[in-house]
VEXVEXRO-457276 format. One line per 3 residues: number of its first residue (from 1); their letters; for each residue x, y, z of N, C-alpha, C, O. Coordinates in Angstrom, 3 decimals, decimal comma. Layout:
N
NUM) A) X Y Z X Y Z X Y Z X Y Z; ...
END
This chain:
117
1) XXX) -2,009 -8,313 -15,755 -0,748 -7,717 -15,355 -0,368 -8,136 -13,930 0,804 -8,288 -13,586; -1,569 -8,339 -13,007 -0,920 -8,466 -12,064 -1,410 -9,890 -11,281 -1,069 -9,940 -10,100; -2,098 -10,943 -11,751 -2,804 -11,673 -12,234 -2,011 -12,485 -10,678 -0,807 -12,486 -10,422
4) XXX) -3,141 -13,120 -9,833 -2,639 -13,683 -8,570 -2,140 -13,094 -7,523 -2,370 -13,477 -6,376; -1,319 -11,985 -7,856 -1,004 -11,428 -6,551 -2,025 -11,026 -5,454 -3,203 -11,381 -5,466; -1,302 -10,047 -4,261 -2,191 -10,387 -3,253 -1,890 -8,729 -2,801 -0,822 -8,829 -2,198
7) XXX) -2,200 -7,560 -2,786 -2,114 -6,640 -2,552 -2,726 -5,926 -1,130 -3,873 -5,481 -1,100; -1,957 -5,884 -0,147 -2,677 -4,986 0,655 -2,473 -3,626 0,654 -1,370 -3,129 0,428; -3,891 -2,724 0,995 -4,161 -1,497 0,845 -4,270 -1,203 1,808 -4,880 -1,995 2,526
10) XXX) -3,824 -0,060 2,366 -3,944 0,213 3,661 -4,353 1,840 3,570 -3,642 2,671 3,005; -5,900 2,209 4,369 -6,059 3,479 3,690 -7,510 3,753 4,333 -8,506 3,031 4,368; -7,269 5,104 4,849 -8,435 5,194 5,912 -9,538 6,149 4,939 -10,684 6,043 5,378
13) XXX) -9,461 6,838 4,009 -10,539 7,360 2,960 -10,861 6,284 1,992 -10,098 5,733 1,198; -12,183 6,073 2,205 -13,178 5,183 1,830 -13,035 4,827 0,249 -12,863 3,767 -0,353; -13,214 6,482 -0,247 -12,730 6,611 -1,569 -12,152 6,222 -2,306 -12,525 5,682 -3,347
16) XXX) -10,845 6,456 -1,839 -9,072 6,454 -2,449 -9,177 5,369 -2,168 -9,111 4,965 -3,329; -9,334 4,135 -1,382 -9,232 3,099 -1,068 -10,366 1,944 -2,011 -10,195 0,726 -1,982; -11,258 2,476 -2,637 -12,225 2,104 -3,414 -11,568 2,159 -4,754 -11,633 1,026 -5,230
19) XXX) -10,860 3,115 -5,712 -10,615 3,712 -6,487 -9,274 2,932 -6,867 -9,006 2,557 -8,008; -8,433 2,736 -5,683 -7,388 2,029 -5,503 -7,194 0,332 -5,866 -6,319 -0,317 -6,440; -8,659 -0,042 -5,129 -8,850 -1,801 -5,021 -9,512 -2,030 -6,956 -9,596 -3,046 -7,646
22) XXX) -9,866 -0,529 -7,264 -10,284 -1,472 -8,466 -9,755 -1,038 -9,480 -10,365 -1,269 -10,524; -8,753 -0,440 -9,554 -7,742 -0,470 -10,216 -6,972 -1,845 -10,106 -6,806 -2,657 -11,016; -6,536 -1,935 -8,796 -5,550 -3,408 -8,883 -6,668 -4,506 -9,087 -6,106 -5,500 -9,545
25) XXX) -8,258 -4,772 -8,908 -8,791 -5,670 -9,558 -8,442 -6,150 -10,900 -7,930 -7,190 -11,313; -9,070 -4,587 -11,709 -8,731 -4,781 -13,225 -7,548 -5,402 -13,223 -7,476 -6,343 -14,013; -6,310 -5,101 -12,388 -5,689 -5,755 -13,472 -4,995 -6,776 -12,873 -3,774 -6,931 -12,836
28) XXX) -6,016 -7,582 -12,325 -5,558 -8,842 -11,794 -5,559 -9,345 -10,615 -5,532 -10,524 -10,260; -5,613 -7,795 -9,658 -4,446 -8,484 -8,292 -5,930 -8,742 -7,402 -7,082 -8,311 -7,430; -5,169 -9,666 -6,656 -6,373 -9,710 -5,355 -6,208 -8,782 -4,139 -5,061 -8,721 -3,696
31) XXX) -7,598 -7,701 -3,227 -6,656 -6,703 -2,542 -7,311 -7,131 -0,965 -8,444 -7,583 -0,799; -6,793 -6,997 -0,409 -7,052 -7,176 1,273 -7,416 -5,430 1,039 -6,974 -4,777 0,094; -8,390 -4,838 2,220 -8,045 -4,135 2,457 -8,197 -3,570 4,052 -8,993 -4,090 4,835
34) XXX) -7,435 -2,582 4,372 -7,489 -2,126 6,047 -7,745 -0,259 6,096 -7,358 0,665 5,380; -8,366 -0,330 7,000 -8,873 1,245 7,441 -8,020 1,369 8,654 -8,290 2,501 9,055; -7,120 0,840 9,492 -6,222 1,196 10,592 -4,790 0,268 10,614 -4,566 -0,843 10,134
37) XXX) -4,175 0,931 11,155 -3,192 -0,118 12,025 -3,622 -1,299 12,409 -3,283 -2,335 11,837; -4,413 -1,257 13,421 -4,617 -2,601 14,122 -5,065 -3,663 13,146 -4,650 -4,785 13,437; -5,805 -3,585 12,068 -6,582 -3,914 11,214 -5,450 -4,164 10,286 -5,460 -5,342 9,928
40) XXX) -4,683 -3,624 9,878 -3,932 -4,223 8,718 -2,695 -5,124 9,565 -2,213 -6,136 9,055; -2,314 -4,679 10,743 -1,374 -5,801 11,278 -2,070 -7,157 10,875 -1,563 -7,818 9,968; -3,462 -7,698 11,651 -4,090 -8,548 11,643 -4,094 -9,531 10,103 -3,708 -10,675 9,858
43) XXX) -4,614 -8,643 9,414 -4,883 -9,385 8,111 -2,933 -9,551 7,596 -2,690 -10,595 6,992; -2,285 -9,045 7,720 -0,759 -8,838 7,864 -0,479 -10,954 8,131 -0,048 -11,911 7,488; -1,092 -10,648 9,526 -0,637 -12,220 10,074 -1,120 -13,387 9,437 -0,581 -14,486 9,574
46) XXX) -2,284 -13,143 8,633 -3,315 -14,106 8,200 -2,980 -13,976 6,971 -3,581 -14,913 6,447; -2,500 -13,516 6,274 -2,099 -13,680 4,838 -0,281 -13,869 3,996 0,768 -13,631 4,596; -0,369 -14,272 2,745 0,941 -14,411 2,242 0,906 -12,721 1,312 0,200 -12,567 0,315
49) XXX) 1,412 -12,090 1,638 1,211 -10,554 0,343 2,369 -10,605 -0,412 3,525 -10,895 -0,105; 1,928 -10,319 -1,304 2,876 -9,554 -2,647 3,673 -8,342 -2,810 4,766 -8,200 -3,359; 2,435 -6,957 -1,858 3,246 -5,915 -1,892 1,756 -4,897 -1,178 0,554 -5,165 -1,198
52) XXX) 2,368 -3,910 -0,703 1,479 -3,120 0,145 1,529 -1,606 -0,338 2,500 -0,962 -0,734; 0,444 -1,292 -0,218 0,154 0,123 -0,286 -0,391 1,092 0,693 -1,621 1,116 0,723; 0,233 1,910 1,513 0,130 2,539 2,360 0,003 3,873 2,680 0,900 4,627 2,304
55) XXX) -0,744 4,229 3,175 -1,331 5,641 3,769 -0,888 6,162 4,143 -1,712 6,430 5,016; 0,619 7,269 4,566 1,230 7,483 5,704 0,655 7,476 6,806 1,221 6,862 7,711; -0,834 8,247 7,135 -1,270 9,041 8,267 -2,496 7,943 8,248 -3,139 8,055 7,204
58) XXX) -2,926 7,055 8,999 -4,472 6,824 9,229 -5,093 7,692 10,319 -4,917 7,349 11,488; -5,814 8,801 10,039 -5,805 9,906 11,237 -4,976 10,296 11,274 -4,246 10,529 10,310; -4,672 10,619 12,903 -3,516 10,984 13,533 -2,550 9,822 13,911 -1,595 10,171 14,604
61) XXX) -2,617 8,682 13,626 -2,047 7,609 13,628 -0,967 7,297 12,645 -1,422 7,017 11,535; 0,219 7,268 12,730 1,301 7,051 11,434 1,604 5,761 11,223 2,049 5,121 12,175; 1,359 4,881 9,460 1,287 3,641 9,803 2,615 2,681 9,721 2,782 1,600 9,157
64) XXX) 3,416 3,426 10,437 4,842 3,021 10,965 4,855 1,265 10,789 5,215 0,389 10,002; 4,297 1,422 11,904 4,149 -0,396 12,599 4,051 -1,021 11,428 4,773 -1,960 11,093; 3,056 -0,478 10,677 2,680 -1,884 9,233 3,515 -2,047 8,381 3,688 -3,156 7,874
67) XXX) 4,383 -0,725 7,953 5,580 -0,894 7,259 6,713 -1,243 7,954 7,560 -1,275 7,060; 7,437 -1,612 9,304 7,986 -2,057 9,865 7,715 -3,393 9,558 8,688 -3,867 8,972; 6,902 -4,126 9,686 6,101 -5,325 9,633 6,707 -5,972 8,577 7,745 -6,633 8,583
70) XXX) 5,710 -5,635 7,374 6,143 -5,491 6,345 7,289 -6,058 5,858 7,515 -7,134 5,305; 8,239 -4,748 6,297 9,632 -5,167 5,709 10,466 -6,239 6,430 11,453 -6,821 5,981; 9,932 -6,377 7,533 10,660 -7,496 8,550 9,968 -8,905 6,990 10,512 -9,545 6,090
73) XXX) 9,212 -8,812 7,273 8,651 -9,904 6,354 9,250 -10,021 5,067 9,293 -11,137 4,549; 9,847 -8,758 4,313 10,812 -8,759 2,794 9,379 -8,746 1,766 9,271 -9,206 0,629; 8,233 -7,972 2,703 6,989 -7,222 1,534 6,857 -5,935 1,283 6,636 -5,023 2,079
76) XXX) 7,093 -5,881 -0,574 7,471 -4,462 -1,239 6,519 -3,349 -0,557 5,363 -3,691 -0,308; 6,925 -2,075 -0,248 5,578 -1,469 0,361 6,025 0,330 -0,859 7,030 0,916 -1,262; 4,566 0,470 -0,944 4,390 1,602 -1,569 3,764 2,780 -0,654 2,821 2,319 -0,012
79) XXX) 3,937 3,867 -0,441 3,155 4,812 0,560 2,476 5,783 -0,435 2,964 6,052 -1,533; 1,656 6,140 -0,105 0,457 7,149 -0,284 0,417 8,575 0,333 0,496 8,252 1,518; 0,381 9,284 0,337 0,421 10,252 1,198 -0,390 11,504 0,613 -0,613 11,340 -0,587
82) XXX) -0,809 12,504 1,036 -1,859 14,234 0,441 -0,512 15,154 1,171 -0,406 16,364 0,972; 0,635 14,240 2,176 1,656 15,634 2,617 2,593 15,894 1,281 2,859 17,093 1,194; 2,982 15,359 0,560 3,733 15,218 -0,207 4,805 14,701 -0,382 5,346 14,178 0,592
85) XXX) 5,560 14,671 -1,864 6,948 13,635 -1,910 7,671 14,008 -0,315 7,573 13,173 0,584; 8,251 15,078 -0,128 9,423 14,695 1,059 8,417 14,437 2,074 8,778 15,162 3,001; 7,415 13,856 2,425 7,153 12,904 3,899 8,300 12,130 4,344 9,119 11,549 3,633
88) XXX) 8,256 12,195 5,546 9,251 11,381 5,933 8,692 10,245 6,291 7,768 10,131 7,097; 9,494 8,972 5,428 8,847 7,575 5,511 10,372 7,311 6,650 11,010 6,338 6,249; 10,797 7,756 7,493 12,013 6,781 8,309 12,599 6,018 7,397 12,883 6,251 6,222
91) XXX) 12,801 4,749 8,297 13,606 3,484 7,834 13,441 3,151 6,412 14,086 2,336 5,753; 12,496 3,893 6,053 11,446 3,295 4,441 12,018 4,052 3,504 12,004 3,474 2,417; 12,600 5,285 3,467 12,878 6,293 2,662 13,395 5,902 1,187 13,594 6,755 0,322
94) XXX) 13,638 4,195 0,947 13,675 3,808 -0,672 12,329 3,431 -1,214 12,057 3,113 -2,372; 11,281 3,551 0,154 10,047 2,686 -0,858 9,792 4,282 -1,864 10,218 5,416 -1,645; 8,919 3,744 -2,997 8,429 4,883 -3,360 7,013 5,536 -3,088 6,115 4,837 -2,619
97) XXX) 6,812 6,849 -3,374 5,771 7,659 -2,808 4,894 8,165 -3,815 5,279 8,741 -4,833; 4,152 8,023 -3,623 2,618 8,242 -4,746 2,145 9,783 -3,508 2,088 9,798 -2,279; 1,929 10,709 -4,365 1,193 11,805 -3,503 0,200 12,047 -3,951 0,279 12,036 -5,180
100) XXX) -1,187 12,377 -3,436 -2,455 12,289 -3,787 -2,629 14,280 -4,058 -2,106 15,344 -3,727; -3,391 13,889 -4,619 -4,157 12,713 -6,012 -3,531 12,178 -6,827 -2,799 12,890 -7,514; -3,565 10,631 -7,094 -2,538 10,184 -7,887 -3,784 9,445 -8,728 -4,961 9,255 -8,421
103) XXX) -2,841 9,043 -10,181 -3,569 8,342 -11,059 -3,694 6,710 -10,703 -2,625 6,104 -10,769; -4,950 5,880 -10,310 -4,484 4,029 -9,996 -4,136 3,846 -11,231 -3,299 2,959 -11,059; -4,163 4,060 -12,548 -3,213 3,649 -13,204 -1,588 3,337 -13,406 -1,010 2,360 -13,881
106) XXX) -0,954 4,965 -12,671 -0,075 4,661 -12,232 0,313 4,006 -11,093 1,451 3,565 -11,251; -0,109 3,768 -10,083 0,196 2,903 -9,288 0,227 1,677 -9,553 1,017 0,931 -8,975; -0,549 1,287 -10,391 -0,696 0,061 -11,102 0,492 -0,404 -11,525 1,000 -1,429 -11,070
109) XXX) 1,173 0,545 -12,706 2,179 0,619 -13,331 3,410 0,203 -12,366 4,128 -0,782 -12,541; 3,518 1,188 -11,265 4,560 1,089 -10,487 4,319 -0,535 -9,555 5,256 -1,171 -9,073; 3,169 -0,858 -9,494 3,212 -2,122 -8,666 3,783 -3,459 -9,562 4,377 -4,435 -9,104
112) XXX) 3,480 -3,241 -10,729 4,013 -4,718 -11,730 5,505 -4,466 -11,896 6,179 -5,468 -12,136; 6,192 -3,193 -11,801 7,072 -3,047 -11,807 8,490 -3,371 -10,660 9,664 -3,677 -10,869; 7,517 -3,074 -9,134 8,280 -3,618 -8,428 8,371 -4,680 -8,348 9,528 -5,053 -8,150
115) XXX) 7,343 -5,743 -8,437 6,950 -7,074 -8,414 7,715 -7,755 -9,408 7,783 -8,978 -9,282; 8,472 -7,073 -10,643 8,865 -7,823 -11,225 10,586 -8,085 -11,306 11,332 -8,915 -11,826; 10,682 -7,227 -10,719 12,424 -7,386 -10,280 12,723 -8,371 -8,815 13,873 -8,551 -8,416
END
């Protein structure tokens, strides 16, 4: 399904971020992944991505910058969040929002979907 792409995860629980990468394994994608800001800018510069998945909060850290980034670049970004649907994503407020606990199936779902329009 998602066969080549290049997915970055951006996601400071070890877990969700485990749970996440192998979901998009199965079904195809290849995943970078980052535990901060600084850390996903980086791999950000060093790679071509497909589409991103994002944490709102790493800590107390909001990962603004990476989805700024991101979209300067014209890469689909998905957010994550445990605050719930109305988080305020700013400038982002069309990406869509997965609230945890979410199924990686569905995210899955929703990632071949953006990818394919």
């Amino acid at each position: 399904m998602l066969t080549g792409r290049l997915v970055l995860v951006v996601e400071d629980e070890a877990m969700i971020a485990m749970l996440v990468e192998a979901a998009l394994v199965e079904a195809g994608a290849k995943v970078a992944l980052a535990a901060s800001v600084d850390e996903a800018l980086e791999l950000i510069g060093n790679r071509r991505l497909d589409l991103a998945v994002l944490d709102c909060k790493l800590g107390e850290e909001p990962v603004t910058p990476v989805a700024d980034r991101l979209a300067g670049l014209g890469v689909p970004i998905i957010f994550a969040t445990g605050y719930g649907e109305d988080y305020d994503r700013g400038q982002h407020s069309n990406a869509p929002i997965f609230t945890k606990p979410f199924a990686p199936e569905e995210l899955v779902h929703t990632i071949d979907n953006l990818l394919r329009r």
